[in-house]
N, C-alpha and C positions, 0 to 999 in steps of 0.2 A: 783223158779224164772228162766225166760228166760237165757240160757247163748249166748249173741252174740260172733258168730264167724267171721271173714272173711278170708277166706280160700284161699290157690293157686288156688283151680277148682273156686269160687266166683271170684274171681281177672281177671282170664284169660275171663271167662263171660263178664263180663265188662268189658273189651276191645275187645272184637268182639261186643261189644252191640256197642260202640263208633264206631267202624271201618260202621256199618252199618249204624248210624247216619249221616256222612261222605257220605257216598256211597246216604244215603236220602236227602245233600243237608245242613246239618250242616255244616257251615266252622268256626265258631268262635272256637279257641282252646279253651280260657280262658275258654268257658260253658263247654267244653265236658272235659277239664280237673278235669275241678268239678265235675262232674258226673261221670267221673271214679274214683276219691277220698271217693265216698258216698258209703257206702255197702248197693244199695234198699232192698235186703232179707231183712235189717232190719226193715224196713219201712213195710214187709208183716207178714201175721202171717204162724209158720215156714211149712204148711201143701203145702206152694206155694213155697218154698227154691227153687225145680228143677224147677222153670218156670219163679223164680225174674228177671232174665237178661232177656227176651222174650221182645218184643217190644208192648207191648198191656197193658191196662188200667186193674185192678183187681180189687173189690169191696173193700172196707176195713172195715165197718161199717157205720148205720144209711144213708142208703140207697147213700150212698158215694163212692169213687172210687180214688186210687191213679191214676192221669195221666200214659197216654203211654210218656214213655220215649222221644220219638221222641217229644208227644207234649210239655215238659218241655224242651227241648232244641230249639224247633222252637220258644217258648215264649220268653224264657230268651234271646236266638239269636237277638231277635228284640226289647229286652227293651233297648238293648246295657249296661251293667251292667258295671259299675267303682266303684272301691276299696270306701270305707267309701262314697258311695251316700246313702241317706234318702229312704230306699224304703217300700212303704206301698204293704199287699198280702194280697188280699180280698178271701177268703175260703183258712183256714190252713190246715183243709183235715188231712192225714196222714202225714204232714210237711215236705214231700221230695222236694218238689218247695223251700220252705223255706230254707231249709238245703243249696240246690244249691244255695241259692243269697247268703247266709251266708257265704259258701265255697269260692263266689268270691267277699269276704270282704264287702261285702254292710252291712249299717245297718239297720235291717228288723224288722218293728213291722206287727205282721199279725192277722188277725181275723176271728174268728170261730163263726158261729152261732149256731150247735148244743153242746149244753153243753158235751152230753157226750163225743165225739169229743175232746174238750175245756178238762176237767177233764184228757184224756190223756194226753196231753201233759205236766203232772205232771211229767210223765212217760219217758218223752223224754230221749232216748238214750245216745244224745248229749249236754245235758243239760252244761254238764262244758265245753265243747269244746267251746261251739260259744252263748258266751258272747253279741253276737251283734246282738242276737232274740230275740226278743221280742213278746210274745205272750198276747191276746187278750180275750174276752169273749163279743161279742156285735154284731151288724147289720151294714154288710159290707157297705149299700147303703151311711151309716150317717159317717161311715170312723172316722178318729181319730183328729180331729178338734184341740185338745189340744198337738199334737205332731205333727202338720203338721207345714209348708208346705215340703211338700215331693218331692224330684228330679225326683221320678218316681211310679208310679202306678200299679202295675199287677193283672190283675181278670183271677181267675182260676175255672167258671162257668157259664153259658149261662146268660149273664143281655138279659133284656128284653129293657133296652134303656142305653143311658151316663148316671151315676150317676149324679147329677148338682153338689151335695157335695163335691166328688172326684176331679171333676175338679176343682173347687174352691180353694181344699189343694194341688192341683197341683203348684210346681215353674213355675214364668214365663220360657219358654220354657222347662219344663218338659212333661216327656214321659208317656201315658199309653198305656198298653197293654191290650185291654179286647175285647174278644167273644161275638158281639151280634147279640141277633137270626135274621135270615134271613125270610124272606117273607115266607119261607113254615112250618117254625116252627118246622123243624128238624135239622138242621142245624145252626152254628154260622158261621158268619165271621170274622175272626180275622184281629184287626183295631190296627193302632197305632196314637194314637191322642199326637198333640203337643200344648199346651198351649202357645197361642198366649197372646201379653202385656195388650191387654183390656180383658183378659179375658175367649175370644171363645176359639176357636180351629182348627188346620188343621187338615183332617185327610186322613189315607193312608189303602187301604183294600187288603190283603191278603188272602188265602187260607182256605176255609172253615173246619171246625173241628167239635164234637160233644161232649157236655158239660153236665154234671147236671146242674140244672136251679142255678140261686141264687132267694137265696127269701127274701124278706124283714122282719125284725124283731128279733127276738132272739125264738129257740127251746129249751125245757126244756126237 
């Protein structure tokens, strides 16, 4: 069995990882607190220990990939995250996005489309720690109808348009955060839509990024 460590040389990592986050335009503390709290090594498998703190995306399985650091703090920077809000995360992934809403007290139910995926997070590290994650087995597009309405939204891979669902289990004037692909089809733009009282939506475009697709339905 794996033994997790987090060590002084881990620790000191993670705070140059933040200092640089900072330097790229992060200013919320609360996120970057949390993400100096989280040991990513553990999130990787240990053959990537010397490179965990690095600022770049790594694959983790089933054609999958933990985010770049930077993009999980430009995300969460923009969901605007408060203690006990309702937050839904569409692709659990290696659950470090997760872990960070958890760490800034939100309650997170998140959903995984490929099983085997899903199956780890038996596995979760953090399992006693953060009581207030909730994890999923189903198709991100259809969201959690039965545990909505949610204060906020976050998609952590390339939609190919707004879910209509999603906004639907959106609170009036809740937030989502999702990447969607851009006219050349390489590229997402990262949007922050606010749920207006009939229903629509405003929406705000930021900074272009590059995502795994989501795709519709459940992987076996």
């Amino acid at each position: 069995m794996r033994k997790f460590e987090d060590t002084y040389r881990h620790k000191g990592l993670r705070k140059k990882l933040m200092d640089l986050l900072r330097e790229k335009g992060i200013t919320d503390e609360a996120v970057l607190s949390a993400m100096n709290n989280i040991p990513r090594h553990f999130f990787l498998d240990t053959a990537l220990d010397n490179i965990a703190y690095e600022d770049r995306a790594f694959p983790i399985s089933d054609g999958q990939t933990i985010s770049q650091p930077y993009t999980v703090a430009y995300q969460t920077q923009l969901l605007q995250v408060k203690p006990h809000e309702k937050i839904l995360e569409i692709g659990t992934g290696s659950i470090y996005q997760a872990t960070v809403l958890a760490e800034m007290g939100a309650k997170v139910f998140t959903i995984e489309r490929q099983k085997n995926l899903f199956e780890k997070t038996k596995q979760y590290v953090f399992k006693s720690q953060y009581h207030n994650l909730k994890f999923f087995y189903g198709d991100g597009f259809e969201g959690l109808p039965t545990f909505g309405p949610f204060d906020k939204v976050i998609i952590t891979a390339a939609a190919p348009f707004v879910p209509p669902k999603l906004i639907a289990q959106l609170k009036t004037n809740g937030k989502m955060i999702i990447p969607v692909d851009d006219e050349d089809g390489e590229h997402q733009r990262m949007l922050r839509l606010t749920k207006n009282a009939d229903g629509s939506y405003s929406e705000e475009a930021f900074h272009n990024f590059s995502f795994v697709p989501m795709l519709k339905g459940k992987s076996n």
